[in-house]
C-alpha positions as CSV (number, residue, x, y, z in Angstrom):
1,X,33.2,57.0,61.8
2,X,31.3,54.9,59.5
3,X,28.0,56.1,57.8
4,X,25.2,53.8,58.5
5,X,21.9,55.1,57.1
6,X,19.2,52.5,57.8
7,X,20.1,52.3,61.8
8,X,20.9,56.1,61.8
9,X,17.3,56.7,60.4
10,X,15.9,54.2,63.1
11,X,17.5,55.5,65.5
12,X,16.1,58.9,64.9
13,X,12.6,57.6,65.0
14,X,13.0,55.3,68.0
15,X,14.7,57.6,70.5
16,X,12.3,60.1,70.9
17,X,9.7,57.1,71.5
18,X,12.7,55.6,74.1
19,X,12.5,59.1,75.8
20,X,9.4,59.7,76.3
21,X,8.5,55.9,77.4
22,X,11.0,56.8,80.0
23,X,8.8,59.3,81.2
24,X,6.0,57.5,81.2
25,X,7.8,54.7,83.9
26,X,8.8,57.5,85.9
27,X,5.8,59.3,86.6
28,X,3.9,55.9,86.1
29,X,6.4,54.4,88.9
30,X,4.3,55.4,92.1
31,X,1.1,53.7,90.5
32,X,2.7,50.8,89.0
33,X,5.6,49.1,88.1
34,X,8.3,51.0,87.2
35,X,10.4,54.3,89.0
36,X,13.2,56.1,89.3
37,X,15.8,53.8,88.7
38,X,14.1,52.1,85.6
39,X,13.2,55.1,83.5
40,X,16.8,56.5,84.7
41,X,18.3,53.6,83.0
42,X,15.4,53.5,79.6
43,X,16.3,57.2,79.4
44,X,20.1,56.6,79.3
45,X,20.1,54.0,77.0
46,X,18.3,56.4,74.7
47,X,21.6,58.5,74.6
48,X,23.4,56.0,74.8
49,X,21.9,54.8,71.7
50,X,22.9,57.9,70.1
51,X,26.6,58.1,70.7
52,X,26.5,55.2,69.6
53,X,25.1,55.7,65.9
54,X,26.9,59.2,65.9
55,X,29.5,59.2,68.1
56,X,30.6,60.3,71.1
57,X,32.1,63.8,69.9
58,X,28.0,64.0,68.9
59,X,27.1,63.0,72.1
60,X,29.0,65.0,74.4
61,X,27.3,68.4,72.3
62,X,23.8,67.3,73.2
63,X,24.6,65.9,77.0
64,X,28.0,67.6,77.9
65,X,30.2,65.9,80.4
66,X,29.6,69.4,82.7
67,X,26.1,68.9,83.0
68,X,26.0,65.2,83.6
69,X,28.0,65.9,86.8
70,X,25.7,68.9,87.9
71,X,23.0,66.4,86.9
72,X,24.3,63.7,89.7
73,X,24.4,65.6,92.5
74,X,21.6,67.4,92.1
75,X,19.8,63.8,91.7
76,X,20.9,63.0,95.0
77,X,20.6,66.5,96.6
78,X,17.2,66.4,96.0
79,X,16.5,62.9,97.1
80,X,18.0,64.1,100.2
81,X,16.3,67.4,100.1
82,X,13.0,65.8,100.5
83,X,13.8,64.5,103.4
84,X,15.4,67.2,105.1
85,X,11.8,69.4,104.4
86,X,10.1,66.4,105.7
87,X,12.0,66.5,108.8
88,X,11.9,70.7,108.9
89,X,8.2,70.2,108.9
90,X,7.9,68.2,111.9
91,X,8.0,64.6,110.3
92,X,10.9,62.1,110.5
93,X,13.8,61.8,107.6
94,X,11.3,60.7,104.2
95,X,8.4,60.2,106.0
96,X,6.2,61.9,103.4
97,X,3.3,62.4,105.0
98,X,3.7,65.5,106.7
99,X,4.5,67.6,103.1
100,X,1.3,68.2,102.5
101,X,-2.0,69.0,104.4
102,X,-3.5,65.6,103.6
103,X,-0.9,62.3,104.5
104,X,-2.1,60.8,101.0
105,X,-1.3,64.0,98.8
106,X,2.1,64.1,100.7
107,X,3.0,60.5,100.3
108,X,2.1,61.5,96.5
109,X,4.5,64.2,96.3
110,X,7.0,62.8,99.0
111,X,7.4,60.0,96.0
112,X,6.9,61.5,93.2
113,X,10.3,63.7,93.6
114,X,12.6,61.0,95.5
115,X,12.0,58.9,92.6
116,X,12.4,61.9,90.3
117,X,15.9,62.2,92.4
118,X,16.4,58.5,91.8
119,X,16.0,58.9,87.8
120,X,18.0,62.4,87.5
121,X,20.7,60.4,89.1
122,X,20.9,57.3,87.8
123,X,20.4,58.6,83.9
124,X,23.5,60.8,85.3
125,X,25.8,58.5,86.3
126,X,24.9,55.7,83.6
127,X,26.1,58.4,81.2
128,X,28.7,59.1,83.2
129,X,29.9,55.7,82.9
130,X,29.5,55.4,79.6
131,X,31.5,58.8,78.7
132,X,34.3,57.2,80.6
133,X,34.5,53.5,78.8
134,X,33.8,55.2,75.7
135,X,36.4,57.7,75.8
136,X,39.3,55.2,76.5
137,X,41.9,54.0,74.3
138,X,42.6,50.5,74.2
139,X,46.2,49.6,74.8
């Protein structure tokens, strides 16, 4: 791999800023614009962004493979664990209310970790799908 200095040392000062904006839209997404799926993608290009300046051998050691699959489906399980407490408490599938004992704190929390599902998932599979194009030969 090629040695490029200026957008390696830009890189390393914009990716933690990519990061942690990602954060912001996801715990920013049940006030405003912005969510699960957005900050899953903002945080994804971040690594993304770095396999690409230092390659995907680089990559892999900081996000292994392994742990972007354990990543997916615990995304989704806890999506769908949210709504299976909500039901177990008395409410229907998601309906949020009923997790705590005020219907506006459990709307709060009720969103607050689907869309913290949402964005574990889809950083997840994004890198996923990039580990997979990436690591292909072209014929």
């Amino acid at each position: 791999m090629r040695e490029y200095t200026v957008p390696r040392v830009v890189a390393k000062i914009l990716i933690p800023y990519i990061l942690l904006y990602a954060l912001y839209v996801q715990f920013h997404g049940d006030f405003g614009p912005g969510g699960g799926f957005q900050a899953g993608v903002i945080f994804a290009a971040g690594v993304i962004l770095y396999a690409l300046l230092f390659g995907l051998a680089a990559a892999r050691r900081v996000v292994p493979p392994d742990v972007v699959r354990v990543l997916i489906a615990f995304g989704v399980m806890l999506y769908g664990g949210v709504g299976v407490a909500t039901m177990a408490k008395g409410g229907k599938f998601l309906d949020y209310g009923v997790l705590a004992h005020d219907p506006v704190h459990g709307q709060h929390y009720g969103i607050l970790l689907v869309e913290l599902g949402v964005g574990i998932t889809v950083t997840a599979v994004m890198i996923a799908l990039f580990y997979a194009f990436a690591g292909r030969r072209s014929a």
